[in-house]
N, C-alpha and C positions, 0 to 999 in steps of 0.2 A: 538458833534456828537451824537445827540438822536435818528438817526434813527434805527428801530429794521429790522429785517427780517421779511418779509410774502409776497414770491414766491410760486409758486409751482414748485416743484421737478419734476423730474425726476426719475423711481422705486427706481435705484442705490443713490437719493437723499435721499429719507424719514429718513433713520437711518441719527443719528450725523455725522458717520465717512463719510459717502456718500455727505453728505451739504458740510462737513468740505473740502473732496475733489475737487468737483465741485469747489469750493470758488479758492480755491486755484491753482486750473488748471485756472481758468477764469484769476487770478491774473500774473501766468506765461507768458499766451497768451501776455497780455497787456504790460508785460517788452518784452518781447521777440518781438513787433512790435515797440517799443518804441526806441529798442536795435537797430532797422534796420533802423528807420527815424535817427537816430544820425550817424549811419557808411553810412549809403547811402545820405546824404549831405556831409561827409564828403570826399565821392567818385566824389561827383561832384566836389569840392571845389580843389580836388589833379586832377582833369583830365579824370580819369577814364570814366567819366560817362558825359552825357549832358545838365541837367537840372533834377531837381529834386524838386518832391510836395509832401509832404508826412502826414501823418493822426496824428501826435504828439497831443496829447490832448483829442484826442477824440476815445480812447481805451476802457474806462470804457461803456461807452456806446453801442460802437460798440461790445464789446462780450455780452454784457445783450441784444441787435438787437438779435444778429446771434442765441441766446438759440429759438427762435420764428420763426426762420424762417425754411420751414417745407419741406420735398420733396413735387415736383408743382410748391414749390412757386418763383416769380424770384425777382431779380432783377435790377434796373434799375437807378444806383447813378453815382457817376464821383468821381474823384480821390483821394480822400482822406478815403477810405474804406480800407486801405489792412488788419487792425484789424478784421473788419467781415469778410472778407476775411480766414483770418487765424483759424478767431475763426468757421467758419463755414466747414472747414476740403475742401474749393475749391483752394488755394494753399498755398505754401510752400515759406519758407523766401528766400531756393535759386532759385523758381520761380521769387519773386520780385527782387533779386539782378539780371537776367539773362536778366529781361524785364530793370530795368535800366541799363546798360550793350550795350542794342539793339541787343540782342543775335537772329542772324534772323533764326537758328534753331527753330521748332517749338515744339521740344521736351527737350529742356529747357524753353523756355516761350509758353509754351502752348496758349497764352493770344491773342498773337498778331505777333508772329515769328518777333519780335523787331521794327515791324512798328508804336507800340504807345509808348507815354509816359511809365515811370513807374507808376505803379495804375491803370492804365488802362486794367481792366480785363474781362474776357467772357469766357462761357463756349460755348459746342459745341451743336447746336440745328438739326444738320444733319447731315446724316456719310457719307460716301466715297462717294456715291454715291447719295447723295440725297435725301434721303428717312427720314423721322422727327422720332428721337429717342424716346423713353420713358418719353416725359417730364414732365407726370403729377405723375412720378415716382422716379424725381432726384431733385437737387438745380439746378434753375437755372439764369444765371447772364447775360444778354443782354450789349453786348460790351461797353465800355464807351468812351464815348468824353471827351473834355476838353472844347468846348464852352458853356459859364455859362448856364444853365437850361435849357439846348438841351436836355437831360435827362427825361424832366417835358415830351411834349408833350407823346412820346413813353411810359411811365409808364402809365398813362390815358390807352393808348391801350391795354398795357399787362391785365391791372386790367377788362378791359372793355371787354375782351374775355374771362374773368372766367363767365360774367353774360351773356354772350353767349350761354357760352356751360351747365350754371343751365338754363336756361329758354330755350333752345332749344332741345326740346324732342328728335330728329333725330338726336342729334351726341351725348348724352350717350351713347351709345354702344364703341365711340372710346376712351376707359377709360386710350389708354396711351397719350393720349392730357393731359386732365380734370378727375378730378373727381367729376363730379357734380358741379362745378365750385368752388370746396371749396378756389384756391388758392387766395393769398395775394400776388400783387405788394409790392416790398419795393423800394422806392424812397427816397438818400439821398439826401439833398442839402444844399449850406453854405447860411448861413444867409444874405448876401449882396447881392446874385443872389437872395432871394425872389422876388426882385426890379423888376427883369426881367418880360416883359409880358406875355412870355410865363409860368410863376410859377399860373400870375392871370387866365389866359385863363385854364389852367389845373384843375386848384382849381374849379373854377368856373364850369368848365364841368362836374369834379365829384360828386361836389356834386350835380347838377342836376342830372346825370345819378345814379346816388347812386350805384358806383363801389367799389371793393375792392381794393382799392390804400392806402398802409398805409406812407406816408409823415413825414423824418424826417429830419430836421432842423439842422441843427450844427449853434449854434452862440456864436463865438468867436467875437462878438463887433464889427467885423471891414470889411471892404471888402478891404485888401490891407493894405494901409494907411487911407482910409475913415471909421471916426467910423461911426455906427448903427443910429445913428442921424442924420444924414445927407441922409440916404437909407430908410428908412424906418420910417411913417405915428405914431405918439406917441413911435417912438425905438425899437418897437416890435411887431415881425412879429402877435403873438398869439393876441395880442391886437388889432391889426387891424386887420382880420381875424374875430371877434366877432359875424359878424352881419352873418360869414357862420355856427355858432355853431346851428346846428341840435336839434330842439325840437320836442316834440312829434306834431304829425301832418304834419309834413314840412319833406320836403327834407332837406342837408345838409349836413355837415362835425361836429364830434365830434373832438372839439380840448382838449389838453394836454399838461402841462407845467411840465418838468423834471429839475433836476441840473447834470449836466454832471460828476458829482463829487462825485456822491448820488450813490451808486450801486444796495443797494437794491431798491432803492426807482426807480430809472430805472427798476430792473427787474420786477418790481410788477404793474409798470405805463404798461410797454407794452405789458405785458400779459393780463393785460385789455383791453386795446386798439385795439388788437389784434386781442384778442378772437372776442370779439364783430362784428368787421368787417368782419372776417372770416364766420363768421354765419351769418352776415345781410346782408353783401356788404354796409355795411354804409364806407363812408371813414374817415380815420381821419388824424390829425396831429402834428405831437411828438415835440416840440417846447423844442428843449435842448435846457439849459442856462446854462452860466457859462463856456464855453468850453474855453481851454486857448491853446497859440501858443507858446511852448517851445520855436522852431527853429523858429520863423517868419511864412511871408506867403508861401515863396520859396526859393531856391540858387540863388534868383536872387537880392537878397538884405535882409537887417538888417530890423526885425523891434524895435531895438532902436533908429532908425531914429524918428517914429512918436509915438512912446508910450513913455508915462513920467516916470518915475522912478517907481512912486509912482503904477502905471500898471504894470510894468513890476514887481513890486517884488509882488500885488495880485493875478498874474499869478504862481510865482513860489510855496505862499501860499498854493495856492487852487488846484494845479494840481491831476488832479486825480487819478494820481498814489497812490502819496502821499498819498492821503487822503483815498485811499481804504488802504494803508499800516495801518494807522493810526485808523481806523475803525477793523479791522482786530484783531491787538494788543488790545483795548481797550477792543471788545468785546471774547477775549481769544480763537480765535479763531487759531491765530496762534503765537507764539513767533517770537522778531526780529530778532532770528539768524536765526531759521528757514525762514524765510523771503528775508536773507540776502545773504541764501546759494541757492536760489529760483534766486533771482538776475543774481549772479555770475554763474551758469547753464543757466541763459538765454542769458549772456552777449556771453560765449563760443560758443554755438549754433549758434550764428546768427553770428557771427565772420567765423565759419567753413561754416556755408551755401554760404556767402559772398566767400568766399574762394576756395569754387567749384563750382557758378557761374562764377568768372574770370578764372578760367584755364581750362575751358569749354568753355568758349567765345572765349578765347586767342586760343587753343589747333589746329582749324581748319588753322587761320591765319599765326600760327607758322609756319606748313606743306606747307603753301604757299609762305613764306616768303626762309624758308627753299629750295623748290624748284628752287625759283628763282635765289639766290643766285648762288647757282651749276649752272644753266643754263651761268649766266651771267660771272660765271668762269670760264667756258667753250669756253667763246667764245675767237675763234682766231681774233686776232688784231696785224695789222702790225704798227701802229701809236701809240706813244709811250703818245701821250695827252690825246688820246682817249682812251686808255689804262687806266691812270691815274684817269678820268674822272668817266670812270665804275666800278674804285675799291672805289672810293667816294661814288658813287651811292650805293656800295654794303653796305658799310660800314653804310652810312647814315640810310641805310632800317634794317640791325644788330641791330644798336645800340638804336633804336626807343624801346623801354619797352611797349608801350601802341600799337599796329601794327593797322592799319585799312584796310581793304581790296583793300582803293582806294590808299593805298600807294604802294600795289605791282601791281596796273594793272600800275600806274603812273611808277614807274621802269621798267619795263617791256617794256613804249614804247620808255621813254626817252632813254634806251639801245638801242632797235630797231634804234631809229632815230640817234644816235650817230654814231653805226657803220654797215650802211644801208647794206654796201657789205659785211658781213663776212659771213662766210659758214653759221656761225650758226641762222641764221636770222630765217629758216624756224623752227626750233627746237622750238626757242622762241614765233613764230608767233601764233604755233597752241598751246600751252600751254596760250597763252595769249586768242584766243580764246573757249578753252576751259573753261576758268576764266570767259569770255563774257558771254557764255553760263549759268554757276553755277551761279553767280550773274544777270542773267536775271531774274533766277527761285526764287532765293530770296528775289529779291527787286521790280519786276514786272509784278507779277502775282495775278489773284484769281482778278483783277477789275470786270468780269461778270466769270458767273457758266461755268467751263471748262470741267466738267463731263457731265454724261449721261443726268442731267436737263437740260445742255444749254437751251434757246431757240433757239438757234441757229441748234439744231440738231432736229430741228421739222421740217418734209419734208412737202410737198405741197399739199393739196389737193384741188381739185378747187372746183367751186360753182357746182351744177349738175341744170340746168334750164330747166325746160320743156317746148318746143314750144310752148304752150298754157298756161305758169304761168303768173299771173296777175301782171301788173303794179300798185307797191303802190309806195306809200311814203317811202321815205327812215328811217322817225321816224318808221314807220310800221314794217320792217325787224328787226328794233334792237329792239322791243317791242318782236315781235312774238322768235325772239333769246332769247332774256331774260326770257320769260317766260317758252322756251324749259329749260333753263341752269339751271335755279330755279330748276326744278323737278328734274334733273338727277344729279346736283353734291351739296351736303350735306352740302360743308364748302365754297358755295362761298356767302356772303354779299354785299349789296348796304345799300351804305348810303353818303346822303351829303344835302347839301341846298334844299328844296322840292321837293328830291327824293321819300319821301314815300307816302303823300297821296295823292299829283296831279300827281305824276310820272314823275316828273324832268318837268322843264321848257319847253319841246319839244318832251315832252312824249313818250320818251324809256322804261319808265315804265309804264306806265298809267296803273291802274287798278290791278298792279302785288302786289300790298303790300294786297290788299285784299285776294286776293288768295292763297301767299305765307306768309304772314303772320309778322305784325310789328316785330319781331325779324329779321328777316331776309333783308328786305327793311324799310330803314325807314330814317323819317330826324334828321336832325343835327341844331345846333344852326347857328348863323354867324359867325363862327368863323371856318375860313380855316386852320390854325395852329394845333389844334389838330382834327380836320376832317384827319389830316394827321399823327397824333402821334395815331389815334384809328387804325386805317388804319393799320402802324407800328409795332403794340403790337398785332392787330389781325394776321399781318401776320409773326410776328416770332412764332406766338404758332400754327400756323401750318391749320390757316381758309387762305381762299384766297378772301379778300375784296377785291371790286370795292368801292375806293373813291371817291366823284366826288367834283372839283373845277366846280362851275358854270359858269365861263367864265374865261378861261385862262388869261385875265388883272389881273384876283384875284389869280392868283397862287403864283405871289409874295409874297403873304399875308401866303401862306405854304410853301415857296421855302424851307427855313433853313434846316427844319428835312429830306426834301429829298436830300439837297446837300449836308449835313454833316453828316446824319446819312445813310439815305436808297443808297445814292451812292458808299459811301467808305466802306459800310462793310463789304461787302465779300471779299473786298480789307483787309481791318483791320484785318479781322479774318482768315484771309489765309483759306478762303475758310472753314471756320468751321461753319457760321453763313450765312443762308439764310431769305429772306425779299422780300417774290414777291408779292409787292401791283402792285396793278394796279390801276393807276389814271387817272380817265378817265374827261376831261375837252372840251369844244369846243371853237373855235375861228374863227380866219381871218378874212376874207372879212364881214365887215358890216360897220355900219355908229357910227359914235362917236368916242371919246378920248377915251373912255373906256370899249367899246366893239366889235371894231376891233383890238382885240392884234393878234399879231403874232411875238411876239418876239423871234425867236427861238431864234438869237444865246445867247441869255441869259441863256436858257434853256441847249440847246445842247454846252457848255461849262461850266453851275453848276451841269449837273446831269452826266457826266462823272461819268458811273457806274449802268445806267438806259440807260434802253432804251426808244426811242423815236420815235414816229408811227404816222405817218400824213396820216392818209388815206384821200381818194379822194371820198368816195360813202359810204354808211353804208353795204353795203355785205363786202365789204373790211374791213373794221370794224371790221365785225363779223370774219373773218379769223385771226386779229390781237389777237381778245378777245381768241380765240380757241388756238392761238401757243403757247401766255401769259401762258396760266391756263394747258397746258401742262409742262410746265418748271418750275423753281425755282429762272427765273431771276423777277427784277423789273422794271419799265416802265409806262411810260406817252402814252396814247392815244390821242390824238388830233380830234376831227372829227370835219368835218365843217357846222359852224354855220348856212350857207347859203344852205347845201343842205340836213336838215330833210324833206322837202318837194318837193324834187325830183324825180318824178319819176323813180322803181329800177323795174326790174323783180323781186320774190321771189325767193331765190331755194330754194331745197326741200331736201336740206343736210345740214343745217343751225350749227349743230353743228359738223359737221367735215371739215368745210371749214376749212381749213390752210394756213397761209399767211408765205412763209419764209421768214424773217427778214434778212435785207442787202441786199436784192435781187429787184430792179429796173427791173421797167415793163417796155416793151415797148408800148404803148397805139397806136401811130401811126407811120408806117413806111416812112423814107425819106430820102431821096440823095443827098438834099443840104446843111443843116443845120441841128444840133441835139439841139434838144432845153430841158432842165432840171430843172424839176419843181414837184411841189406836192399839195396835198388838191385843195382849193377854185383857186388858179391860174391856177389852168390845163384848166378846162373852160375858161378862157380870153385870154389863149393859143389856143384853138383849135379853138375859131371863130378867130384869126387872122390867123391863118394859114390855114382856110380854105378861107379868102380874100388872103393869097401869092397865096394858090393852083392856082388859076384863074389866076393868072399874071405867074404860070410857077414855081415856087419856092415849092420844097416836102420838107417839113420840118419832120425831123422825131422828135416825142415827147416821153419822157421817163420820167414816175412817178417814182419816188426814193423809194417811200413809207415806205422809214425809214430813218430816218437822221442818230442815232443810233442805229443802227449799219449801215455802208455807201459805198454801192453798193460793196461788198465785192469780188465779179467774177470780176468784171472791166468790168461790161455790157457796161456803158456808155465809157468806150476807146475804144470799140470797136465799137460803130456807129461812133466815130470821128475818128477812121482811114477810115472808108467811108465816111463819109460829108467833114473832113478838116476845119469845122466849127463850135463852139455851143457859145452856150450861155444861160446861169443859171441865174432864173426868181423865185422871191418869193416876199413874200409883207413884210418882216423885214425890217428894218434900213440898209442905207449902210454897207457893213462890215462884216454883221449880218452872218445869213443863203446862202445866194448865196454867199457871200465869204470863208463859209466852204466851200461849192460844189467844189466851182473852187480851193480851196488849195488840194480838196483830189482829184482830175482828174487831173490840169496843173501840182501840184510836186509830190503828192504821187503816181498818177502813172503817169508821164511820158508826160502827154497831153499834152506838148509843142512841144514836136516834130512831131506832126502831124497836126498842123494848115496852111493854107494858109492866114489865116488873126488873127488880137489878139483876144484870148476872151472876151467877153462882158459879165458882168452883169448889171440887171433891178431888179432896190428894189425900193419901196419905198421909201416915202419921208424922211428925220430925225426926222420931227414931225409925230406927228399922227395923222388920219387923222381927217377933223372938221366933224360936224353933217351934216346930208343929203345926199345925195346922190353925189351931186357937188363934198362934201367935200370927199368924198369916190375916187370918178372918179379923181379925180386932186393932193389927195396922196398916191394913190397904181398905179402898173404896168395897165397899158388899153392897151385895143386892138389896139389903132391907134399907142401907143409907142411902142408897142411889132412887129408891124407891118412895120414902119420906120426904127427903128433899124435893124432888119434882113433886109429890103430892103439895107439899105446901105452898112452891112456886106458882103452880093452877090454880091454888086457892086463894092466891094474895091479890 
């Protein structure tokens, strides 16, 4: 062990005794998280607990991270951090025992109120109310997932809103965002997810954009049971990575090769690395080696399964504990007992934290369990089996040590149902729904913003049109919008595939990036995935970009980050963590394989948790863009592909139009049939229904104009207890979109009982449609089907 010290300190650092302390607090941290991955497997392995990933090996490191990480700055890793975590004073070991636990109080696992994993941590970026905290004033840590290098995309964004707000003169002033964009992304990730493509698509982006993303690497050899050779191009990630190392003149990534085992030599690599990025925005990447897995990968298996002896005992070698102990001593820095008695303080600790997370967890369950008890010994029973039955029941629920909450709603009914007639039924009923209630709040809440951001609490304002406003193009209104919106609000962004210098495909922007300026508007590489992790990271720091996917076929290619990140997380963060992009893409009706999509129900069953807005006309549009950028939620725009060159009146209130979200138009009034539908179909809907007009048949027509959220008043049950008949019309795949409609009318409200005849849906074909026009007409809904089908529905 030759390596010496040369850090810089901290004031309290510069004397001996202050180095000597630091040293030795970092050393505590490390047993002390060390102390909790060994009692929190071993909590899985007895029961207590239900899966368990824990950060063992890579301690050393992670308090030499957390010394660097600075108020501003966030981060953006997945599970195996709770060492930075601890070493960065953002929680406490009986936090992680309370989140393994699934403790759904939020004030024991402040993280996730027990809806993530354990490790899975987050701070809070909005308070009660909605409003964005101080963040260029505290640590902050962007929720984690658990799918491999879901992470990468969103880190890109965070890092990519610090060169936001240094290169945008008009939002220094908001200095509790940014401070001149000084902060630094930290981005962990293990070594086998490098593989992933969203790791190359990130890397790749930043160092084109030259963001402050600082990337660090945990490699423990192996992804699982797959060693590093098998994952990754020469074994190593830093090695292939080469050709992005940053020279003068060029863009790029500064890369860095550490030993995870090394402490000084960590803390002196990354305060270089660091600094540098911090100052430049250059990104770089911390390529720790050596990292070893005490415990394996997980509680979900050995790995002496696939490691040879002869590994598993260079792990036990080299562990960094050790070897900081052993550096320590050597350099006199501290004696073994003193080290020994450091240990045995850290073992206690995490033994007592562990120990008031479970009788915190337990404490509410007992009270319920408790309750129930009494109740069900209360009840009078004339049947001596039945009788019997319920002191089992009682007993079984007593004598349970580990209680889950689904064990006492389950007694609860199974008593109910046993002894359906005793007096005491109604006692038990409203205690049980009472329990319905408490467990709604903690396990079913916080999917969209419930506070004053809703969008949902954005009232209506209509278009104001002047008798003599001019007929344009409907690209024309979302130009002349955009270009008002640009001037008046500071933190809203465009950016996507030739958004900025020809103005999108269809010229919604045309000509605005000149005016407003390439920070503001501008394009993106090909690459949809982090178009949507920029997106992501701008809009947790509190800008509100417009993403744009170029044609909704290509969304696929950014689905991930919005299903697994932008969907669930106000869900994950009980409502602590807001993320209102807005993604703005167009689709439907057009000719090809590839760019007539309209896939919604793919859509409007991954983004559960977004909302989704099919306008019909670009004023409609702009009312959706206006409700959007009022609220806190997130959300997919859809506009249609086929009508930027449709003729629209202007109005002349372009940015207070409001569109309320859930809320179904009626577009045309009728008495025979209610027909429901949205975007590019409404038109192939209203010429056939103006061929029924003529034969006698009033069709009344009804735009949805939001899937998510879905006619929430019950407009549409309400023209069907007049018609007695409809039928739900879109250009998805069977199944797709008109098969939601008709689940949330015929069950969720009711709409069975007012037909006179069954309801019908019209989708489109299974394939999609071929090239030309034919191929368009023969597999999407047309006027002569849409017009057949309601003939015979009238007739049945």
């Amino acid at each position: 062990m030759e390596q010496t010290v040369n850090m810089a300190y901290k004031e309290d650092m510069l004397s001996y005794d202050g180095f000597r302390n630091e040293v030795l607090n970092d050393y505590r941290i490390a047993l002390i998280s060390r102390e909790a991955s060994l009692l929190g497997r071993r909590e899985v392995l007895t029961g207590k607990a239900k899966f368990g990933i824990f950060g063992d090996g890579k301690e050393l490191a992670q308090v030499a991270m957390a010394k660097f990480f600075k108020a501003g700055d966030f981060r953006a890793g997945y599970y195996r951090d709770q060492t930075f975590m601890f070493a960065s004073g953002l929680a406490s070991v009986e936090q992680f025992f309370s989140q393994l636990y699934s403790d759904p109080d939020v004030k024991n696992d402040p993280f996730s109120a027990g809806r993530q994993m354990v490790s899975h941590f987050s701070t809070k970026n909005v308070d009660e109310n909605g409003n964005w905290l101080d963040l260029a004033n505290r640590k902050n840590v962007t929720s984690d997932m658990a799918p491999t290098a879901s992470q990468m995309p969103r880190a890109l964004g965070l890092a990519f809103a610090s060169k936001c707000f240094r290169n945008s003169p008009h939002l220094h002033r908001y200095d509790n965002l940014s401070h001149n964009g000084n902060e630094v992304c930290f981005c962990t990730i293990g070594d086998a997810s490098t593989s992933e493509g969203h790791f190359w698509e990130t890397v790749n982006a930043a160092g084109v954009l030259q963001v402050p993303l600082a990337i660090f690497v945990w490699d423990d050899g192996y992804g699982i049971s797959v060693p590093k050779s098998h994952q990754t191009t020469k074994g190593s990630i830093s090695t292939a990575l080469k050709g992005f190392q940053k020279i003068d003149g060029t863009n790029g990534i500064n890369i860095y090769k550490v030993k995870a085992w090394d402490y000084a030599g960590l803390c002196e690599v990354f305060e270089e690395g660091l600094t540098k990025t911090r100052e430049t925005h250059v990104p770089c990447v911390f390529h720790v080696e050596d990292v070893t897995q005490p415990q394996g990968h997980s509680t979900s298996g050995s790995h002496e399964r696939y490691k040879s002896p002869e590994r598993l005992q260079w792990e036990r070698e080299w562990d960094c504990i050790k070897k900081m102990k052993e550096w320590m001593i050597e350099n006199g820095i501290a004696s073994e007992e003193e080290l020994n008695v450091i240990a045995h303080e850290a073992k206690a600790s995490v033994r007592e934290s562990k120990t008031n997370a479970w009788e915190k967890y337990l404490a509410p369950i007992k009270a319920q369990v408790a309750q129930v008890i009494e109740l069900v010994k209360s009840m009078t029973i004339n049947d001596m089996q039945v009788y019997t039955y319920l002191q089992e029941l009682i007993t079984n629920l007593q004598n349970n040590p580990e209680h889950l909450r689904k064990d006492v709603m389950k007694t609860l009914v199974l008593a109910m149902d046993a002894a359906p007639s005793s007096p005491n039924i109604p006692a038990l009923k409203a205690y049980y729904d009472q329990l319905l209630t408490i467990n709604k709040k903690l396990y079913n809440t916080f999917l969209y913003n419930e506070g004053i951001k809703s969008a949902l609490r954005v009232s209506e304002t209509k278009p104001l049109t002047a008798f003599d406003a001019p007929s344009v193009n409907g690209y024309e209104i979302l130009n002349k919008y955009f270009d008002t919106l640009f001037s008046h609000n500071p933190f809203v962004f465009a950016f996507g595939e030739d958004v900025g210098m020809i103005g999108d495909v269809n010229q919604g922007f045309a000509g605005l990036q000149a005016k407003h300026g390439e920070n503001r508007i501008f394009d993106t590489g090909i690459r949809e995935l982090t178009i949507m992790g920029q997106a992501i990271g701008m809009a947790l720091r509190g800008l509100r970009p417009i993403a744009e996917i170029q044609y909704l076929d290509y969304l696929v290619y950014g689905l991930q980050p919005l299903t697994d990140d932008v969907a669930t997380l106000h869900f994950r963060t009980v409502g602590q963590q807001s993320c209102p992009v807005i993604i703005r893409t167009r689709g439907h009706r057009l000719e090809g394989i590839w760019h007539s999509g309209s896939p919604m129900g793919m859509i409007i069953n991954a983004l559960r948790g977004m909302y989704v807005c099919v306008p019909r006309n670009m004023v409609q549009a702009v009312g959706m863009y206006n409700t959007l950028l009022k609220s806190n939620d997130p959300a997919i725009v859809i506009e249609c592909l086929n009508g930027y060159r449709l003729k629209e009146k202007m109005p002349s209130n372009l940015l207070d139009i409001t569109i309320p979200l859930g809320v179904p138009e009626i577009i045309n009034e009728g008495d025979d049939i209610t027909i429901v539908s949205y975007g590019s179909t409404l038109r192939i809907i209203e010429e056939a229904s103006l061929r029924l007009e003529n034969e006698g048949i009033s069709c009344e027509i009804i735009d949805v104009q939001t899937l998510l959220p879905f006619d929430i008043h019950h407009i549409i049950l309400k023209s069907l207890k007049k018609t007695n008949r409809i039928v739900f019309i879109d250009e998805d795949v069977p199944g797709g979109a008109a098969a939601f409609m008709y689940n949330k009318v015929m069950e969720e409200q009711g709409g069975y009982q007012w037909l006179d005849v069954p309801a019908r849906t019209i989708t489109g074909m299974e394939h999609r449609p071929g090239y030309g026009s034919d191929g368009d007409y023969f597999s999407k809904p047309n006027a002569e089907i849409i017009t057949a089908t309601i003939r015979e529905m009238i007739n049945q």
